[in-house]
One Martini backbone bead per residue (centre of mass of N, CA, C, O) as a GRO file, in nm:
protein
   54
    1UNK     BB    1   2.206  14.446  27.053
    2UNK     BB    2   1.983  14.192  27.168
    3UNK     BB    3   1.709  14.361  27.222
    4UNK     BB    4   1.392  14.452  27.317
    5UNK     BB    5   1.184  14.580  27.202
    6UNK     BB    6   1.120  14.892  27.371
    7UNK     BB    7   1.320  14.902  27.545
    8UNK     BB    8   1.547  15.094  27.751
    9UNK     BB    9   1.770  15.365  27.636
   10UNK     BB   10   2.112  15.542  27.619
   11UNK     BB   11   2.167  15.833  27.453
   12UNK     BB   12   2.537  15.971  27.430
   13UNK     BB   13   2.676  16.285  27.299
   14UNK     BB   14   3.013  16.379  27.262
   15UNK     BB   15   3.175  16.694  27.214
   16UNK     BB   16   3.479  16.846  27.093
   17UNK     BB   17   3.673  17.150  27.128
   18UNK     BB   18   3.874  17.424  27.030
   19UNK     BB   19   4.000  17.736  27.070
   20UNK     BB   20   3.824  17.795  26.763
   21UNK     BB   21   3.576  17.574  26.796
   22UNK     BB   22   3.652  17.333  26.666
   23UNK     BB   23   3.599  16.990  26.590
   24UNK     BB   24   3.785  16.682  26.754
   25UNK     BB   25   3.559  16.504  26.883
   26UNK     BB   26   3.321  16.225  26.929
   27UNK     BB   27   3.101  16.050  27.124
   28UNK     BB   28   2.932  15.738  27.175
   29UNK     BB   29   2.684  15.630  27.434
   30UNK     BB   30   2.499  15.282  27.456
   31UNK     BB   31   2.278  15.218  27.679
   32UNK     BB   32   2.050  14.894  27.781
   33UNK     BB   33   2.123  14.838  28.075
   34UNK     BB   34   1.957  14.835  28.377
   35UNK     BB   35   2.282  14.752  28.535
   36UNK     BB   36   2.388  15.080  28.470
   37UNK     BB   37   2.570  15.342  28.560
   38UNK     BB   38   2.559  15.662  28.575
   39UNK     BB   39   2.783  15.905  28.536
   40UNK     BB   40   2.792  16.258  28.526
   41UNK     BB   41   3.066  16.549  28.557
   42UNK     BB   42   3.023  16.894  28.546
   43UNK     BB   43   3.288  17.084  28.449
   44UNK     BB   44   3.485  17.326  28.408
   45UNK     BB   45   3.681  17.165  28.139
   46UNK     BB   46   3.510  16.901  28.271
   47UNK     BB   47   3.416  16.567  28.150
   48UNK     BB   48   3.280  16.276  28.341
   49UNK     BB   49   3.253  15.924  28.302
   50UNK     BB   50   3.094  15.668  28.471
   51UNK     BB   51   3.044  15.339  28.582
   52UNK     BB   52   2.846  15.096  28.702
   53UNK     BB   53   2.801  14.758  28.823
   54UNK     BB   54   2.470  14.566  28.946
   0.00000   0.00000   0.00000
C-alpha cells in the first residue's frame, strides 16, 4: 500500500445478508490515510459510511 511499516491503518469489513439469513454482498475498506476520517451512521436496516479529506 505504500505505506510506513507499523503506520495505523484501519479495516472494516462489512457483511449484507438477505431475509433468509444469505450473505449476499461484502465490502472491505482500508484506510491508512491520518487525513482521512470515516464517519460510520448505524441505524435499523441502514448503515451509511462517508469519508471527508482533511
Amino acid at each position: 500500500m505504500g505505506q510506513t511499516t507499523g503506520k495505523a491503518a484501519m479495516r472494516i469489513v462489512r457483511s449484507t445478508y438477505d431475509k433468509t439469513g444469505a450473505p449476499f454482498e461484502v465490502g472491505v475498506l482500508i484506510s491508512c490515510d491520518s487525513r482521512t476520517q470515516l464517519h460510520v451512521h448505524i441505524a435499523a436496516g441502514k448503515t451509511t459510511f462517508t469519508t471527508k479529506m482533511q
